[in-house]
N, C-alpha and C positions, 0 to 999 in steps of 0.2 A: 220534338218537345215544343210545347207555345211558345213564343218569345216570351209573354209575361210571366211564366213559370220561370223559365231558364235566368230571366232578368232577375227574377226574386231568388234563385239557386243561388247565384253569381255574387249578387248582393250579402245573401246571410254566408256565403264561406270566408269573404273580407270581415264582416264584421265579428266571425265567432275566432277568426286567427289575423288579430294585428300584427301589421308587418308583413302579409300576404304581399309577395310580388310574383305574380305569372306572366309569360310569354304567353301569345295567342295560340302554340300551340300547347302549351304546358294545361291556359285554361280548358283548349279543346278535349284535350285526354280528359281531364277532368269530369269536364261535363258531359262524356260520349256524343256532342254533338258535331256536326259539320264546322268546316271551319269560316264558310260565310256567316253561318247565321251566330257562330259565337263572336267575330268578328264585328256582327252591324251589333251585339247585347253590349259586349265593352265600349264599343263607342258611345253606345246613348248611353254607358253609364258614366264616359266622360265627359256627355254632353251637360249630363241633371249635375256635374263638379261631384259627386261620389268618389270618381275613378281620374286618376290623369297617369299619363304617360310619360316614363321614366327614360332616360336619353339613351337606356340599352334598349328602349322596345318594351320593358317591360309594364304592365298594365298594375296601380298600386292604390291604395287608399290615398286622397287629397289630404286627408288631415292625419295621416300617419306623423306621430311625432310632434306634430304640431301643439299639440296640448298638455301644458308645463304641468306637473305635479302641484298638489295644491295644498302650502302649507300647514302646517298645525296652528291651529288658535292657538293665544296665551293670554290666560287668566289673569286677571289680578285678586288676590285676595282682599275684604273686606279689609280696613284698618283695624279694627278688634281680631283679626283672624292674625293680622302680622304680628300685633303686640303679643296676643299668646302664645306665636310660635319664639318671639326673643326670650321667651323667660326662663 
């Protein structure tokens, strides 16, 4: 497989499943490739900050988790809107 197929394989299976964490050989099965050349695709994906490395080995999204939930707006009603809701 090209690298830049495999790179862009690699790429959309993190971002269609967050929370993806693979070992190098878990991504190997995955991708039926050798395990050099999935080995150098993870790395350059932790080189572009995509991918970094998890203190088991395991290879993960940078920004998993990282990105807080994003409250709800709150309205204020019009003053004429208030008054007719007191009445």
């Amino acid at each position: 497989m090209p690298h830049k197929t495999l790179l862009d394989r690699i790429r959309a299976e993190y971002l269609e499943m967050p929370g993806l964490r693979l070992k190098l050989e878990q991504a190997q099965r995955l991708c039926g490739v050798e395990r050099s050349q999935c080995k150098v695709v993870l790395d350059a994906l932790v080189n572009e900050r995509f991918l970094c490395v998890k203190p088991d080995g395991a290879y993960a999204r940078l920004t998993d988790g990282g990105m807080p939930r994003p409250r709800p707006a709150k309205v204020m009603a019009p003053p004429m809107a208030r008054q007719a809701r007191a009445k």
